[in-house]
N, CA, C and O atoms as CSV, one atom per row, in Angstrom:
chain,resi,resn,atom,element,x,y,z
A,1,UNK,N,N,0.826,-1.192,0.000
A,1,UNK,CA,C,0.000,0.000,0.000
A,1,UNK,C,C,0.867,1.251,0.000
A,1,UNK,O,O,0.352,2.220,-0.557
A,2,UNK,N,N,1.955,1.403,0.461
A,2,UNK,CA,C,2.653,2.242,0.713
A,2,UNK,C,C,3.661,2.835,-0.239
A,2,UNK,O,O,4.034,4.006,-0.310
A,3,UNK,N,N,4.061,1.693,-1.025
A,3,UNK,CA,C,4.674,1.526,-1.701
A,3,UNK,C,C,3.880,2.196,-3.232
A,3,UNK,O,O,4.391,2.905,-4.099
A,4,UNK,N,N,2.364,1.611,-3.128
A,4,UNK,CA,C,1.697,1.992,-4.016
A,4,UNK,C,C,1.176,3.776,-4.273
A,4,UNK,O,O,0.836,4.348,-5.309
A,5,UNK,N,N,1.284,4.230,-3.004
A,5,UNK,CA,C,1.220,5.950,-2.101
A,5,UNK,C,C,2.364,6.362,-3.273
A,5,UNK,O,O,2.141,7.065,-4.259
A,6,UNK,N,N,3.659,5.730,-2.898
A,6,UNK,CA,C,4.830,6.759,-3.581
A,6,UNK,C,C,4.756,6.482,-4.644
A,6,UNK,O,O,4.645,7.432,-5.419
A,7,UNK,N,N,4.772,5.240,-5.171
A,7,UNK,CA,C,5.000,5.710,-6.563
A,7,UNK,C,C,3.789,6.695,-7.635
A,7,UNK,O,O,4.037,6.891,-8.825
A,8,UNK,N,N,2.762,7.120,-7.092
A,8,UNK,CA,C,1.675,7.665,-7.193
A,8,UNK,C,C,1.857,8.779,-7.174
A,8,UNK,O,O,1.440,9.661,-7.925
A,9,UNK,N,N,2.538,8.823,-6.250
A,9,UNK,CA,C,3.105,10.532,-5.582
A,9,UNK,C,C,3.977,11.060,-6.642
A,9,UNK,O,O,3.792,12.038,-7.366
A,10,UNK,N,N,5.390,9.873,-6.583
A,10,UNK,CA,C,6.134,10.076,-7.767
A,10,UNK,C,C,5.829,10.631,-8.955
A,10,UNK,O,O,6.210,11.758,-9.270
A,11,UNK,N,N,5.104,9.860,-9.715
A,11,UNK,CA,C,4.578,10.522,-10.820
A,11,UNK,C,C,3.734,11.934,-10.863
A,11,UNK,O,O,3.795,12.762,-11.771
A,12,UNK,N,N,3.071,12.004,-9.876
A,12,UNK,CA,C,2.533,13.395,-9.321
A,12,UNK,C,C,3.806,14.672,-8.851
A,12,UNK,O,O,3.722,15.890,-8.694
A,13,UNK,N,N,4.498,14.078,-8.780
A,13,UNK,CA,C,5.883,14.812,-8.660
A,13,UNK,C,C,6.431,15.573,-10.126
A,13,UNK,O,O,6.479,16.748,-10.488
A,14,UNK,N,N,6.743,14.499,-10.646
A,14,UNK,CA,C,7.104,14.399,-11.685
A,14,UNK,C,C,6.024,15.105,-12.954
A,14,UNK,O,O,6.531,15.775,-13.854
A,15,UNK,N,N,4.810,14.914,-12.909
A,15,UNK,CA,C,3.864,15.441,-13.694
A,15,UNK,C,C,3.845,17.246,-13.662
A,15,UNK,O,O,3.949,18.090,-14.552
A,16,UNK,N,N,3.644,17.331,-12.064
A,16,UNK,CA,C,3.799,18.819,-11.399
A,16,UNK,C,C,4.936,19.474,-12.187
A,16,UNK,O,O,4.677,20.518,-12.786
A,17,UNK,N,N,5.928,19.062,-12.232
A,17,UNK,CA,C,7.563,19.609,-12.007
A,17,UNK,C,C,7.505,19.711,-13.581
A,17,UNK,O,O,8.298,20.571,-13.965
A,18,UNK,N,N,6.754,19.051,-14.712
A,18,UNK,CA,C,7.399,19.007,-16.309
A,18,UNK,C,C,6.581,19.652,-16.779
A,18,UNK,O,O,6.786,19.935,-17.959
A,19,UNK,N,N,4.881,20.372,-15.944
A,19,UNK,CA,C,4.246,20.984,-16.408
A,19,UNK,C,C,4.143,22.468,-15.986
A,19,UNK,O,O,3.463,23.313,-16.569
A,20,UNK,N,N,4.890,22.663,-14.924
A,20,UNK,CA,C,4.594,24.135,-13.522
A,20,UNK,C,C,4.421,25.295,-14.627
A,20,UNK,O,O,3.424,26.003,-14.767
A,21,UNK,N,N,5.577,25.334,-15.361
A,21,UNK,CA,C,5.571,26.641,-16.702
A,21,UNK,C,C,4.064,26.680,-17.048
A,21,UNK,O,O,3.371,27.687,-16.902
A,22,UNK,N,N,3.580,25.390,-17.564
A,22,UNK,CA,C,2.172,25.511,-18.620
A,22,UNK,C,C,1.308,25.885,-17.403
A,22,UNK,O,O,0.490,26.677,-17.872
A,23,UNK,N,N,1.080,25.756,-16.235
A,23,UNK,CA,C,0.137,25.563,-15.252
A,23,UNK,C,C,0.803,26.779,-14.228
A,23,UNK,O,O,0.352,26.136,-13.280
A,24,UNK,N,N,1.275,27.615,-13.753
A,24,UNK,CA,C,1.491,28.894,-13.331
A,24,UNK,C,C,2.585,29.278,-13.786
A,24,UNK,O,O,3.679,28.712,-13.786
A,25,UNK,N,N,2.114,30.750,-14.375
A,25,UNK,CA,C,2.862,31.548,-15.233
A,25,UNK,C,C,3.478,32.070,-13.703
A,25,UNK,O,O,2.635,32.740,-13.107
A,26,UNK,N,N,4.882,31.885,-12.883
A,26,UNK,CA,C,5.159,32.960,-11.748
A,26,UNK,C,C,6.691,32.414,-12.189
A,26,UNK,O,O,6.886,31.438,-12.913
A,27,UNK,N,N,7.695,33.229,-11.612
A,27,UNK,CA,C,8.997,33.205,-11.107
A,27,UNK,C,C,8.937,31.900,-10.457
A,27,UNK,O,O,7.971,31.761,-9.708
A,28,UNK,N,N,9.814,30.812,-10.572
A,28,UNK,CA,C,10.375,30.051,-9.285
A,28,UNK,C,C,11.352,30.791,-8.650
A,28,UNK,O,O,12.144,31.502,-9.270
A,29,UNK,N,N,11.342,30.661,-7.401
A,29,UNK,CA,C,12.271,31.083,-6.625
A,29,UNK,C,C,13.577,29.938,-5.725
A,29,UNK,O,O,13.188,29.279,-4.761
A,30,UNK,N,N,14.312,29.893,-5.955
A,30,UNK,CA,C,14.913,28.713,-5.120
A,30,UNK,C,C,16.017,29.420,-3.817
A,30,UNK,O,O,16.554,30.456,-4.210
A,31,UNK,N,N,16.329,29.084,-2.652
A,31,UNK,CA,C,16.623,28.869,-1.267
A,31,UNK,C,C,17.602,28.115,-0.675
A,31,UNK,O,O,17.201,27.282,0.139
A,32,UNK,N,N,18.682,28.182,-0.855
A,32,UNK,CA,C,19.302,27.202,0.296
A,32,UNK,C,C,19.754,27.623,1.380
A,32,UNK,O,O,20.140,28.727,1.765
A,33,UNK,N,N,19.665,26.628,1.836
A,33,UNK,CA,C,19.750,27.276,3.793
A,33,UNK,C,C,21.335,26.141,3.814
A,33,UNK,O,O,21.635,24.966,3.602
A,34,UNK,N,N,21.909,27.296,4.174
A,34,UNK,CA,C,23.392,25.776,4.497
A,34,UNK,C,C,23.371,25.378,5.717
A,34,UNK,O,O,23.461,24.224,6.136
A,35,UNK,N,N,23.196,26.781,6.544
A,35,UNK,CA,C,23.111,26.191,8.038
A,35,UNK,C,C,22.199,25.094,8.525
A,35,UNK,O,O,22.571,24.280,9.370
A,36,UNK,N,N,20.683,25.081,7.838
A,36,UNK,CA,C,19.877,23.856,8.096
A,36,UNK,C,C,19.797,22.618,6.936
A,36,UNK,O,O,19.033,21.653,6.912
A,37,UNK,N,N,20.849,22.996,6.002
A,37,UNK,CA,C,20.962,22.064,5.032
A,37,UNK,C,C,19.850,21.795,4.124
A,37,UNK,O,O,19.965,20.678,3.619
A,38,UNK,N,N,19.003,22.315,3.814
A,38,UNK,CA,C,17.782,22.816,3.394
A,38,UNK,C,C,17.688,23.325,1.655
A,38,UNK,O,O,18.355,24.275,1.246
A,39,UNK,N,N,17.186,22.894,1.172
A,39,UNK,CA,C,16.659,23.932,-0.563
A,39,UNK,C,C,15.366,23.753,-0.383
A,39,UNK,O,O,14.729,22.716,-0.199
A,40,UNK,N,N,14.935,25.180,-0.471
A,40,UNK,CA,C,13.413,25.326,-1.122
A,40,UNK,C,C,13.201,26.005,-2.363
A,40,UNK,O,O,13.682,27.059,-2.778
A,41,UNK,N,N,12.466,25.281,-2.828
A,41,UNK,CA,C,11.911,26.184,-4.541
A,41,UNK,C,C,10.982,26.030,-4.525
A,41,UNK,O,O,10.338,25.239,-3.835
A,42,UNK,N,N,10.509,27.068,-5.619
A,42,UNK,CA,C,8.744,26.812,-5.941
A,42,UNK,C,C,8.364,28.314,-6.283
A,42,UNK,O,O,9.204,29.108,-6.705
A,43,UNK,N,N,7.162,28.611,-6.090
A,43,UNK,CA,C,6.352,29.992,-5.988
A,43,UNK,C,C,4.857,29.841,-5.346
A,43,UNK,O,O,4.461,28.872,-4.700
A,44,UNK,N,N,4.288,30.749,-5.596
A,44,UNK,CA,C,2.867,30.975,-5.072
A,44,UNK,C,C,1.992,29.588,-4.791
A,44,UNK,O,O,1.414,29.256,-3.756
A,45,UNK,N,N,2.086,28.901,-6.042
A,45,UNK,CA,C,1.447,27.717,-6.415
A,45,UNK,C,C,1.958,26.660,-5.347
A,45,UNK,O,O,1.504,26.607,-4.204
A,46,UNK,N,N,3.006,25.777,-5.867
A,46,UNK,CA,C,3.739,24.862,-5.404
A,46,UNK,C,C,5.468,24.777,-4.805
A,46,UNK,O,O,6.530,25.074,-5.353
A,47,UNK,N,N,5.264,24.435,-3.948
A,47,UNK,CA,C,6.780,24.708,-3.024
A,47,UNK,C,C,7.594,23.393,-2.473
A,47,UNK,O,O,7.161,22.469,-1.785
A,48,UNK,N,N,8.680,23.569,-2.905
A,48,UNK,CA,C,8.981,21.690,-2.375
A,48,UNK,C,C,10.512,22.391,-1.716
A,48,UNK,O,O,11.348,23.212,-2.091
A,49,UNK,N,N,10.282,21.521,-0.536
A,49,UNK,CA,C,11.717,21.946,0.330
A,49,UNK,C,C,12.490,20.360,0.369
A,49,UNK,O,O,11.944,19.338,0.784
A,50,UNK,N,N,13.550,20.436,-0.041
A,50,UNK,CA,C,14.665,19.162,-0.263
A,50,UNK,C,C,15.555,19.446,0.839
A,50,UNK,O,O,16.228,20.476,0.887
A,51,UNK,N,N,15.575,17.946,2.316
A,51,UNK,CA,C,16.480,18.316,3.341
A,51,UNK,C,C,17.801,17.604,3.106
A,51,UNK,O,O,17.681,16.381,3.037
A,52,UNK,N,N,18.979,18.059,2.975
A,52,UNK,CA,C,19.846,17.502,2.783
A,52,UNK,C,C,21.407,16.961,3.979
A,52,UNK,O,O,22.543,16.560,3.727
A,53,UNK,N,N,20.783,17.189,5.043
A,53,UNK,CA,C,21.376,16.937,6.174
A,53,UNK,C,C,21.688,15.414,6.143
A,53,UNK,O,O,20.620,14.826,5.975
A,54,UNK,N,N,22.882,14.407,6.251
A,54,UNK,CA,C,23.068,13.429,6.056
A,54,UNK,C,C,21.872,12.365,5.560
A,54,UNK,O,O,21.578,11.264,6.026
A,55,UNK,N,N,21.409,12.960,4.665
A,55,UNK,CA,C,20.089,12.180,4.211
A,55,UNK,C,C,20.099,12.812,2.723
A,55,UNK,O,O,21.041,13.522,2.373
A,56,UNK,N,N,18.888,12.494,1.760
A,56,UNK,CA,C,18.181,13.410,0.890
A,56,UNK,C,C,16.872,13.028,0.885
A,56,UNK,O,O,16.233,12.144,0.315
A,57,UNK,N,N,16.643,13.838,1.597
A,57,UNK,CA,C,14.494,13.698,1.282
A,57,UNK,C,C,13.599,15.399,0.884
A,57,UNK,O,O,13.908,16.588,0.959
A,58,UNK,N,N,12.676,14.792,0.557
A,58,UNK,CA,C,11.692,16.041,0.064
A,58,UNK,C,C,10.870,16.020,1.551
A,58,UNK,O,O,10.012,15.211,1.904
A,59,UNK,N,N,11.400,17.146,2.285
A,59,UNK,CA,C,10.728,17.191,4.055
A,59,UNK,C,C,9.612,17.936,3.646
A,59,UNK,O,O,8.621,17.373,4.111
A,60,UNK,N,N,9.260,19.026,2.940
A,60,UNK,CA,C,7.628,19.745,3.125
A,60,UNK,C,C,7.899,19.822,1.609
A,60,UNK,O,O,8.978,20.060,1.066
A,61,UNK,N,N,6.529,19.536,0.945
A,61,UNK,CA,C,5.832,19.881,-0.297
A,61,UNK,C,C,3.959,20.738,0.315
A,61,UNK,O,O,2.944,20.434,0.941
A,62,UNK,N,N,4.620,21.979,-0.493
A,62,UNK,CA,C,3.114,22.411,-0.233
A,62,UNK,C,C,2.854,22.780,-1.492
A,62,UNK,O,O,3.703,22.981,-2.361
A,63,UNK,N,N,1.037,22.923,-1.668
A,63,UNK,CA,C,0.389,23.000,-2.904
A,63,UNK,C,C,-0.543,24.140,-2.566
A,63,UNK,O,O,-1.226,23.944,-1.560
A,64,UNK,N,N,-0.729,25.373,-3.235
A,64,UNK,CA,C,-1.485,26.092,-2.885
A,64,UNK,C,C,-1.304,26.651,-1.339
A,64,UNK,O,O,-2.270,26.695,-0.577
A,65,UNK,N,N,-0.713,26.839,-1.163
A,65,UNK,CA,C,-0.108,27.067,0.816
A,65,UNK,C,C,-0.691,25.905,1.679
A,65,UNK,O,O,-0.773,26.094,2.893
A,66,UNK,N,N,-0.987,25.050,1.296
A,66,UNK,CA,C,-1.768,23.210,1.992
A,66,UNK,C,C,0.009,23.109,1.961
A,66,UNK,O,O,0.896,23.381,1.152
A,67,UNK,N,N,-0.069,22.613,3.194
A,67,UNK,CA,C,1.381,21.375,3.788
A,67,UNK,C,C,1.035,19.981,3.458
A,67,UNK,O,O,0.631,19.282,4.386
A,68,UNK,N,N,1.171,19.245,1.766
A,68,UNK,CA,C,0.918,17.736,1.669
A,68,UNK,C,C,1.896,16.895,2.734
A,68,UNK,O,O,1.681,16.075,3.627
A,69,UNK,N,N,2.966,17.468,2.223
A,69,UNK,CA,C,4.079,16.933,2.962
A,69,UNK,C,C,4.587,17.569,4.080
A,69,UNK,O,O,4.973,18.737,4.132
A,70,UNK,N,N,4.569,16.534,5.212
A,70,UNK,CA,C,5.607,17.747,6.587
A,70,UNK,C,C,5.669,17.008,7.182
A,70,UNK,O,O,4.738,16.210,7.077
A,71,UNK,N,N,6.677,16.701,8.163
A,71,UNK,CA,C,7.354,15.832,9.746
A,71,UNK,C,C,7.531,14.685,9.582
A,71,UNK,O,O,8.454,14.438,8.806
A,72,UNK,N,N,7.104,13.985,9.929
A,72,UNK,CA,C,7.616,12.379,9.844
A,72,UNK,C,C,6.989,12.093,8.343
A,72,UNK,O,O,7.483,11.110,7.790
A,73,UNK,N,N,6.377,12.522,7.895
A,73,UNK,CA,C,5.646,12.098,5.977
A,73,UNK,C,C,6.298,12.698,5.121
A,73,UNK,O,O,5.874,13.629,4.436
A,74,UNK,N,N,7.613,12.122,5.073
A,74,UNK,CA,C,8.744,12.726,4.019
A,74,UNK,C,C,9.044,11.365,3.030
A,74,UNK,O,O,8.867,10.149,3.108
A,75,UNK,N,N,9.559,12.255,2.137
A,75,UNK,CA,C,9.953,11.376,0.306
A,75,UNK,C,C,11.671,11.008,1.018
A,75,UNK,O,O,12.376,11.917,1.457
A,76,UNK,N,N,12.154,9.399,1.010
A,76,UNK,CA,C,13.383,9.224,0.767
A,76,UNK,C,C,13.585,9.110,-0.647
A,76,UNK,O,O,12.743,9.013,-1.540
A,77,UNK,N,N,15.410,9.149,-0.734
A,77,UNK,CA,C,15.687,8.836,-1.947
A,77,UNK,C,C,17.204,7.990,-1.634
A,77,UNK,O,O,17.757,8.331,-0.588
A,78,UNK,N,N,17.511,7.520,-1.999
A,78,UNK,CA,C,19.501,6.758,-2.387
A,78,UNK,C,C,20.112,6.705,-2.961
A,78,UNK,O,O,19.725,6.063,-3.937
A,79,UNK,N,N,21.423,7.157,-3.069
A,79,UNK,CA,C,22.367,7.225,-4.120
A,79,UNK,C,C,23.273,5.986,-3.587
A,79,UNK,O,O,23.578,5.991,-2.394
A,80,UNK,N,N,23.635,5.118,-4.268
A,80,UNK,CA,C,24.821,3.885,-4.378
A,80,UNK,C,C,25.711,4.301,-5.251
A,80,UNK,O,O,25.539,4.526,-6.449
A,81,UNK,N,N,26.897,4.421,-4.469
A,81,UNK,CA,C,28.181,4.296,-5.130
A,81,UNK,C,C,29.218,3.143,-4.985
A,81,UNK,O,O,28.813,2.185,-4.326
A,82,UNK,N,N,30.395,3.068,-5.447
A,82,UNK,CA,C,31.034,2.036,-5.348
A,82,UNK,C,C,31.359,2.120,-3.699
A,82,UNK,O,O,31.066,1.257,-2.871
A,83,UNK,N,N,31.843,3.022,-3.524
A,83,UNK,CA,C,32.409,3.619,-2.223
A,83,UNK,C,C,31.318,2.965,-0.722
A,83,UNK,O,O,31.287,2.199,0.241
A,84,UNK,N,N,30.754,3.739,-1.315
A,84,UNK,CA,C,29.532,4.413,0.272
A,84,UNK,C,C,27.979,4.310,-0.698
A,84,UNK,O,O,27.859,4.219,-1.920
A,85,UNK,N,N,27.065,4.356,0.222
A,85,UNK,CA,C,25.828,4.544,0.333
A,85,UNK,C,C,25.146,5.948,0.306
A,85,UNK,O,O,23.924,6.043,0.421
């Protein structure tokens, strides 16, 4: 079930992100916070904050100023290298 949530989401991610131009005409604005390890982008519409503190996840996605995403209901992701994880 959960599994079935993200990849749902995913593509809703992904749909959002290849259409934002056709679907609000605004500036993106993008944010990084070094001290909290943090990027936010987005505008008026849609806002996605990427935490990058020994991790990489999408910690708050908001839509219309709605918080979909926030606190423990965050997007992981993984990079594998030869090295490290």
């Amino acid at each position: 079930m959960l599994v079935r949530k993200s990849i749902a989401f995913g593509f809703f991610l992904t749909f959002s992100f290849i259409n934002l131009p056709n679907i609000c005409i605004a500036q993106v604005i993008i944010k990084n916070d070094q001290r909290s390890k943090t990027i936010t982008f987005g505008n008026k519409k849609i806002k996605l904050t990427v935490d990058y503190k020994d991790k990489a996840n999408v910690a708050v996605l908001e839509v219309n100023v709605q918080k979909v995403i926030e606190g423990t209901e965050v997007i992981y992701s993984s990079i594998k290298t030869t090295s490290a994880t």
